[in-house]
BAMAR-226984 format. One record per residue (C-alpha): residue in three letters; y, x, z. Coordinates in pm, whole numbers, plus 50000, padded with zeros to 5 digits. Layout:
BAMAR-226984
ALAYXZ ...
END
This chain:
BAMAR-226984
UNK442385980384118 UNK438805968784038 UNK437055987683805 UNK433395982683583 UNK431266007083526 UNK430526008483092 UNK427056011382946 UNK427056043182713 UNK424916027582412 UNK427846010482247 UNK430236038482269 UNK427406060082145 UNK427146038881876 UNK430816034981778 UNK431046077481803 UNK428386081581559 UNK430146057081282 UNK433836073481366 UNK432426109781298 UNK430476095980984 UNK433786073380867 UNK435956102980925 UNK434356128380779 UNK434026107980461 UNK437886102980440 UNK438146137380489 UNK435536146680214 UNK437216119380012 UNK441046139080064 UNK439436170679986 UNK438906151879625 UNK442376142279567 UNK444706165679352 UNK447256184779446 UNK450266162779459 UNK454146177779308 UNK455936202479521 UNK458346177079631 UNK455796158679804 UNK456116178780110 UNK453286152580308 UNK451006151280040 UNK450966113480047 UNK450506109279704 UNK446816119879769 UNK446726088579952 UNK447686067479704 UNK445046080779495 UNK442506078379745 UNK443306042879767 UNK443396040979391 UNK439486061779343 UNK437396055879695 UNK435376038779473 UNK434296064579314 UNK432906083079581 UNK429396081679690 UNK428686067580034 UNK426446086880120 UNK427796123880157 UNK425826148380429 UNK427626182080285 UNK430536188080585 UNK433216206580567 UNK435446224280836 UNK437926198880753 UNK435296167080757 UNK433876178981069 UNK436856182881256 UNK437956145681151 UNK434756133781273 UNK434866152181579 UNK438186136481648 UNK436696100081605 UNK433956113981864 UNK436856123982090 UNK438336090382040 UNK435076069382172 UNK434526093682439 UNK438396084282531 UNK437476048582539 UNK434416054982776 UNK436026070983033 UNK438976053683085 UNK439696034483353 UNK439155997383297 UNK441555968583561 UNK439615939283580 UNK442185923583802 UNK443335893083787 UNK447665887183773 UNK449415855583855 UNK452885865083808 UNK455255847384021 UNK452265828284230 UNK451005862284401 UNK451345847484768 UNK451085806584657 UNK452265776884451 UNK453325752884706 UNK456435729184620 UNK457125698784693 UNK455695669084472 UNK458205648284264 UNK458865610884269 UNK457045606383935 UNK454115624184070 UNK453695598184371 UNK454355570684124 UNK450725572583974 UNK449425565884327 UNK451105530384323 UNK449435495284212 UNK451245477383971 UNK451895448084201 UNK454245458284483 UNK452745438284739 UNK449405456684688 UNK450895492084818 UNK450805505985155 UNK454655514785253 UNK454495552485360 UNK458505561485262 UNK461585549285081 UNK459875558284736 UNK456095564984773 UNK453485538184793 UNK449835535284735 UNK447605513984637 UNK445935497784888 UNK442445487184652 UNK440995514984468 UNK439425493384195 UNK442575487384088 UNK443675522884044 UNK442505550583833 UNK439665568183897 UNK441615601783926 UNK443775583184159 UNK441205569684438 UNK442105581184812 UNK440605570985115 UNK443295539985290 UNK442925559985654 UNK446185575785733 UNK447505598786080 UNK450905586086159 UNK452895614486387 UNK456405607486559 UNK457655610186905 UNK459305581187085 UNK462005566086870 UNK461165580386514 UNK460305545286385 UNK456455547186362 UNK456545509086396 UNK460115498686241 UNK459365521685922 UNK455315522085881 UNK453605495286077 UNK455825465886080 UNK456715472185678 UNK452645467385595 UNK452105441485784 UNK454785419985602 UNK453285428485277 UNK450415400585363 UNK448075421785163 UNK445055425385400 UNK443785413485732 UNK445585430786051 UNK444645448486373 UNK447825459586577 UNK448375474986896 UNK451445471187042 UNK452355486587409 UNK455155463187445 UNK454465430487336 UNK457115422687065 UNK455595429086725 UNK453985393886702 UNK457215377986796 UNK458815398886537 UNK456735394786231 UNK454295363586343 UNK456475336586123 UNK456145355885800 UNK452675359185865 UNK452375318085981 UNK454165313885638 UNK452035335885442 UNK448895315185586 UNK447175337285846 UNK445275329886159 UNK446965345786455 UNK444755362586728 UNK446335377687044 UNK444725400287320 UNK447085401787581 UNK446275431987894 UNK449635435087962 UNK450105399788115 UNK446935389988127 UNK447585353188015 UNK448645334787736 UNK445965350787536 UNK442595345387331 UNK439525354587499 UNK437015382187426 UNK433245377587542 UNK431645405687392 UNK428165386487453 UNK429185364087185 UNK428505392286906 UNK425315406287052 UNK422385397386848 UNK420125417486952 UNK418555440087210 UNK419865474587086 UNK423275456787107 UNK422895459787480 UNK422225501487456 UNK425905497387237 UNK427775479087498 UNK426965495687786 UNK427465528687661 UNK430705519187542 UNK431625507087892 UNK430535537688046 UNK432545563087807 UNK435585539087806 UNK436085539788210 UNK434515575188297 UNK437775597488451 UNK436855629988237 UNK433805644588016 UNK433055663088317 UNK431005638288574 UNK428795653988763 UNK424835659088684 UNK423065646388404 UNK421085630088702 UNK423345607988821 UNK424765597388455 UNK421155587888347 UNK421085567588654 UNK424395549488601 UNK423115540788224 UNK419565522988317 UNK421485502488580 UNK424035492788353 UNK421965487288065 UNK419445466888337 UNK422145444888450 UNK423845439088123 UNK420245435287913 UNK419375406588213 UNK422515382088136 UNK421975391587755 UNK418335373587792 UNK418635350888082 UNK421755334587943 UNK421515342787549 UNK418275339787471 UNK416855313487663 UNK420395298987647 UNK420715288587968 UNK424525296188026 UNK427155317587804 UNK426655351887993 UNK429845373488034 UNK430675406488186 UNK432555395788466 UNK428865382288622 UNK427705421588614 UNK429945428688908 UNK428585391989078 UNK424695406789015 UNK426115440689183 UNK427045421889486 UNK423635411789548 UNK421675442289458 UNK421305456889790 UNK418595446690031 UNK419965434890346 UNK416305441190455 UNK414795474290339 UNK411235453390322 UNK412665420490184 UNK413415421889793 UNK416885415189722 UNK418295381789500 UNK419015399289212 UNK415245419289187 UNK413795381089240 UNK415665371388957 UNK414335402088727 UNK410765391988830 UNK411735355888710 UNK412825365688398 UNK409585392488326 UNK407455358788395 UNK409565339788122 UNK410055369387872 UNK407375391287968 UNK407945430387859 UNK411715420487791 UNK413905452887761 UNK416015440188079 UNK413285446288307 UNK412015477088137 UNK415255493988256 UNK415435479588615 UNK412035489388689 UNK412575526688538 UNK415845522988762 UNK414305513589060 UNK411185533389036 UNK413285567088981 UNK416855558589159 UNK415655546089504 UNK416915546389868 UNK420145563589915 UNK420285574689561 UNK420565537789484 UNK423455531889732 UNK425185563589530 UNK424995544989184 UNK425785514789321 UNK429155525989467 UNK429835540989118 UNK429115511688867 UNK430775488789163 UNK433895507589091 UNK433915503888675 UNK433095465388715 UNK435595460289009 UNK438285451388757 UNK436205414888710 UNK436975407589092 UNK440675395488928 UNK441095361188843 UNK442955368088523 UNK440085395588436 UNK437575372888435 UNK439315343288261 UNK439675368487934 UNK436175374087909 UNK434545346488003 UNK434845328387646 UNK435715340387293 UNK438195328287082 UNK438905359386881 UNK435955348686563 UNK435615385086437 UNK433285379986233 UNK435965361686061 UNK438565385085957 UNK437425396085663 UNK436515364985522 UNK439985347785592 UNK442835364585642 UNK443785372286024 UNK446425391486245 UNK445455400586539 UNK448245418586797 UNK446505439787068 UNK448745442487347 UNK447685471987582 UNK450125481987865 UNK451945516487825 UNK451035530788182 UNK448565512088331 UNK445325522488233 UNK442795500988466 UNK442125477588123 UNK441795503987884 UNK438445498287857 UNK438605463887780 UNK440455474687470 UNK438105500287386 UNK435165476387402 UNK437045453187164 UNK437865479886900 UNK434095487986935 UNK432855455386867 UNK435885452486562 UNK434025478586404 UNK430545471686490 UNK430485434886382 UNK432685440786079 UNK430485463885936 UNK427515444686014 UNK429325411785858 UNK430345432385531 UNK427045443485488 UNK425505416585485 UNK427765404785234 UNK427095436185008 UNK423375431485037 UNK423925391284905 UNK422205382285287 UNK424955366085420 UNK424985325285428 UNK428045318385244 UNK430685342085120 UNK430375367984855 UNK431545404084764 UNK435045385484571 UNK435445367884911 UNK435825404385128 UNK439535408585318 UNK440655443185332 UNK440755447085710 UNK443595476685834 UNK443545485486171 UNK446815497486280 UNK446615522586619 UNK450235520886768 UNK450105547187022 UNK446585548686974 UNK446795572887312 UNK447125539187493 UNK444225526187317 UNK441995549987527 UNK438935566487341 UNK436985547287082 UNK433305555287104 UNK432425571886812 UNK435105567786580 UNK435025598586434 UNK431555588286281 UNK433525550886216 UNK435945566486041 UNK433675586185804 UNK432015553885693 UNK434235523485695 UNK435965534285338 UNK432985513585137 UNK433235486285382 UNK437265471385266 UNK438305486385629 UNK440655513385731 UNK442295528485991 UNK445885538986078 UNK446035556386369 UNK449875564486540 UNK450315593886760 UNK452985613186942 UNK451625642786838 UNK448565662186742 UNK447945673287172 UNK447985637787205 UNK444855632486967 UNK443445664587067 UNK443095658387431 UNK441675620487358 UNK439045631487140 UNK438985668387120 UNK439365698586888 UNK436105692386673 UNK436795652186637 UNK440165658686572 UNK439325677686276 UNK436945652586167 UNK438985624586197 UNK442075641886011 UNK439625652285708 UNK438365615985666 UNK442615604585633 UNK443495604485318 UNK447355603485414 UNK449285621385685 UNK452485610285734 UNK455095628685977 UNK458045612086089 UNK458885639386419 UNK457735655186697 UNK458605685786956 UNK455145693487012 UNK454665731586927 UNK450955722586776 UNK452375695586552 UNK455165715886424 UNK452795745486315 UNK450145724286158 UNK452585702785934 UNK454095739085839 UNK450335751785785 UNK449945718585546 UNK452885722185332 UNK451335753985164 UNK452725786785104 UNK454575798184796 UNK455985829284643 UNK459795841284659 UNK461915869084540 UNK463125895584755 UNK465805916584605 UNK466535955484808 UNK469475966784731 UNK470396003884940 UNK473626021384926 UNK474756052985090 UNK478076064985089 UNK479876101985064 UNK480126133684839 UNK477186122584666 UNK476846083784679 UNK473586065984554 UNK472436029884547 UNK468986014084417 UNK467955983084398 UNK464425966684380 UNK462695931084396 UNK459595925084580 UNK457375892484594 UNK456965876684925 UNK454715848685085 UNK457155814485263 UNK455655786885381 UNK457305760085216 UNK458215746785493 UNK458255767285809 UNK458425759386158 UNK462055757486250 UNK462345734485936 UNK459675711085998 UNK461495704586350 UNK464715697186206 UNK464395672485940 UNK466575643685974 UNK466175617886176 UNK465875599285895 UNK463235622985692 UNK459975614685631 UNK456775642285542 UNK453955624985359 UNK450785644585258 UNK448135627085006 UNK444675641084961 UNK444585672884678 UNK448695665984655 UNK452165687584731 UNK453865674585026 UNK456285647184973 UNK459505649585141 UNK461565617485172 UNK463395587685338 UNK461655564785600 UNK461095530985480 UNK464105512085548 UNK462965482185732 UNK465485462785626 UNK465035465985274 UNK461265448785259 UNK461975413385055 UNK460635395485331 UNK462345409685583 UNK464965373485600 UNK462155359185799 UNK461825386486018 UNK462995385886397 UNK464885408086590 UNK465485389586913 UNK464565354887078 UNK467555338386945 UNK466635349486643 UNK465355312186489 UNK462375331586321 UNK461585342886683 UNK457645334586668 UNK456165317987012 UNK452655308187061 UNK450725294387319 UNK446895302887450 UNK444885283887677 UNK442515304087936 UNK440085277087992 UNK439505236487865 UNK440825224188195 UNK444235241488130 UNK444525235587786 UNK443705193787876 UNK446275195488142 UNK449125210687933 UNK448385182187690 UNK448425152387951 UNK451575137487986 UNK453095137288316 UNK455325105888302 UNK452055082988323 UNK450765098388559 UNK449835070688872 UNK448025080489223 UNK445185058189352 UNK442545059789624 UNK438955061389582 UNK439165024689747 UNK441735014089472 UNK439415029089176 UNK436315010489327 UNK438014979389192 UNK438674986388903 UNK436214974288614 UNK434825011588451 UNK432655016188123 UNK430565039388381 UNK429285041088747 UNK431075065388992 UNK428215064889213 UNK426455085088909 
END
């Protein structure tokens, strides 16, 4: 019980005026007559005292045994009041433990925009908005959202798929098997969207990605290459700071040199395949003969004198030489070795993916990123680096009225949907990406297996970063011990009735009975793991957990034009072209095609010479 201490003054006070008050009504009774003998409590002297107090003089300092001992009783009373013990606690009847419950349908409803294709799909009956400037202000939640279920609890047939067919934003999907853009990609031809596909599972048929083309400048080199370096390092544990340093002002040498020789003075369209080419001829065959590629950094300091580039290959070479060289060499060899494929270097050598387009017209672009082999990942992580990198450079220059042609009315929402965002491999610094991109019409659904899986990809403080900047979490299964006792942990704990009830039996039989307030989580583990199959957990921002239906698929309006095998006649195909030279060759037509000798073609009349 918490008590307060009183201040005496007041109670002082309020004794003095009880003894003066009392021993005035006492004086005052004294007054009254005697009343009739039947009047065994004397309360007609009452009446006349209420009937003649006027009579009486206030001011009366002549006491009496009887006046003192009423006043002394009004002094007792005050002291009473002093010492007392005063409970300053506070009592929440029925909420001692918690107030968790579950929130209602109506309650969910507030979150929704008025025009259904507008909402993000979370479960059979609760949607959000996805534009805050359309909601209330009461109402506005960040559009990033943690997606958990284990293999077959329909993250993609009840979340991702549903969203993408409501056409309301520009798309990013990953997809580990390859089938989403076959499944969806008519509705989205229909609904008037450009169609982008990264393919590292097959490694043809796909739109290229040359991450030169959206480097505009020369801290865009320190960007890339440390996003190469933390997308194909094995663990966080490599060795000495000594030899990591080493690795970086190679890479960033080697990098920086085809960013300026081919970029800026635009002689050729650099890509990163050519690093592992300029690694081939690092070495010195001769320890006193300079090798190719040092010539060629000494040709580009005489055209671009004090160019970045060469800053970081002389700092390389003056600090990293001899066998120390031989050691980093072996170790960058190894991340670019991946270019020495055919198919490799066809995806990067030209760009076709235009991101600086997708949130100026709407675009779907399907990421497909194969479920075991990892030797690509990084490829994928680069691209999700540059998404973000060049979208929120693109947006603000819109924001700032600097762009050349579009406006703030002309912004896409972009959402980024992470399907088995483990396969993704770790996105250099998304949890500071995620923190920010709210402002910029971009968001981010990442779906995991479980919270280990996010955990071990970006660790127990980024974790809890990245889940405070989602402003939905929606579970949909798991048998991962961690995931079970954090969704308990976020459905709250509330306060139940325990009722005691003891008997004993005999000669002299007894039973009580007595009810006790307890704490429950709402729900707790064993629950959490057994929802149906079917059963859905959402969690908004500052809300009760919503329990619930998956989204039933089949139930979206446009789901007639969606595909479920490749008979299906809304079965979407598309074809890619890795270079000019195959796409011209697909095109010619066979039929006409004749063979002739050089001889033959000598003698025929040409617009042009062949000698030429």
């Amino acid at each position: 019980m918490n008590t307060t201490e009183r201040k005496p003054l007041p109670y002082l006070i309020a004794a003095a005026v009880l003894f003066y008050a009392l021993h005035w009504l006492a004086k005052l009774f004294e007054l009254a007559p005697d009343t009739a003998v039947n009047d065994e409590f004397g309360l007609a002297k009452f009446d006349w005292m209420a009937e003649h107090w006027s009579d009486k003089s206030l001011i009366d300092i002549q006491f009496t045994s009887l006046s003192l001992t009423a006043g002394f009783i009004g002094v007792l009373a005050a002291f009473f009041f002093f010492t007392r013990k005063q409970d300053k606690g506070v009592y929440r009847t029925g909420e001692e433990h918690g107030t968790a419950r579950f929130a209602t349908v109506e309650e969910l409803a507030s979150f929704q925009d008025q025009d259904p294709e507008k909402n993000m799909i979370f479960t059979q009956r609760a949607q959000m908005g996805l534009f805050n400037q359309r909601l209330p202000y009461n109402k506005h939640i960040n559009k990033n959202a943690l997606v958990i279920g284990g293999t077959g609890d329909w993250k993609t047939r009840s979340f991702g798929k549903p969203n993408m067919m409501q056409l309301n934003s520009s798309y990013v999907f990953t997809d580990t098997k390859g089938m989403v853009i076959h499944e969806v990609g008519t509705i989205l031809k229909e609904g008037g969207y450009n169609i982008k596909v990264f393919d590292l599972i097959k490694l043809s048929n796909t739109d290229g990605f040359n991450v030169f083309r959206y480097m505009n400048k020369e801290t865009d080199i320190d960007k890339v290459s440390e996003a190469i370096i933390n997308a194909t390092k094995r663990s966080d544990h490599q060795g000495e700071d000594f030899w990591a340093q080493a690795e970086a002002f190679l890479t960033r040498a080697l990098i920086g040199y085809l960013y300026f020789d081919g970029k800026v003075l635009g002689k050729y369209e650099p890509n990163l395949a050519q690093v592992a080419d300029l690694l081939r001829f690092l070495k010195r065959a001769d320890p006193e003969i300079e090798s190719p590629v040092e010539e060629m950094f000494k040709q580009l300091e005489e055209e671009l004198p004090g160019n970045y580039a060469n800053k970081q290959f002389q700092l390389f070479m003056k600090n990293f030489g001899g066998q120390t060289l031989m050691s980093v060499l072996a170790i960058i060899s190894s991340r670019f070795s991946v270019f020495d494929h055919d198919d490799v270097r066809k995806i990067v050598q030209r760009d076709t993916m235009e991101i600086e387009k997708w949130q100026l017209e709407k675009t779907a672009v399907f990421i497909h990123i194969p479920e075991t082999d990892k030797s690509y990942q990084f490829l994928s992580s680069l691209l999700f680096t540059t998404i973000f990198d060049t979208s929120i450079r693109v947006v603000d220059s819109i924001l700032k009225g600097e762009h050349e042609t579009a406006k703030k009315d002309n912004l896409v929402h972009l959402q980024v949907y992470g399907d088995e965002a483990a396969q993704i491999g770790k996105i250099p610094l998304l949890p500071q990406v995620i923190s920010v991109i709210r402002t910029r019409e971009i968001s981010i659904k990442l779906m995991f297996q479980s919270h280990s899986q996010l955990e071990e990809l970006y660790g127990e403080k980024n974790t809890k970063t990245i889940i405070n900047n989602c402003g939905a979490i929606l579970y949909l299964g798991s048998n991962d011990p961690d995931t079970l006792k954090n969704m308990s942990d976020r459905t709250g704990a509330q306060t139940i009735q325990q009722t005691k009830v003891s008997k004993s039996y005999g000669q002299h039989g007894s039973s009580s009975e007595s009810t006790d307030s307890l704490k429950r989580e709402l729900l707790d583990y064993h629950e959490v793991a057994t929802i149906a199959l079917d059963e859905a957990l959402l969690f908004l921002n500052r809300q009760n957990v919503f329990k619930d239906k998956k989204y039933r698929l089949e139930e979206h309006p446009r789901y007639g034009r969606h595909a479920d095998s490749p008979t299906d006649p809304n079965w979407y195909r598309y074809k890619r072209y890795m270079s000019d030279i195959e796409e011209w060759l697909e095109n010619v037509d066979q039929s006409n095609q004749v063979e002739i000798s050089l001889e033959e073609l000598e003698e025929i009349a040409l617009p042009w010479d062949l000698s030429a």
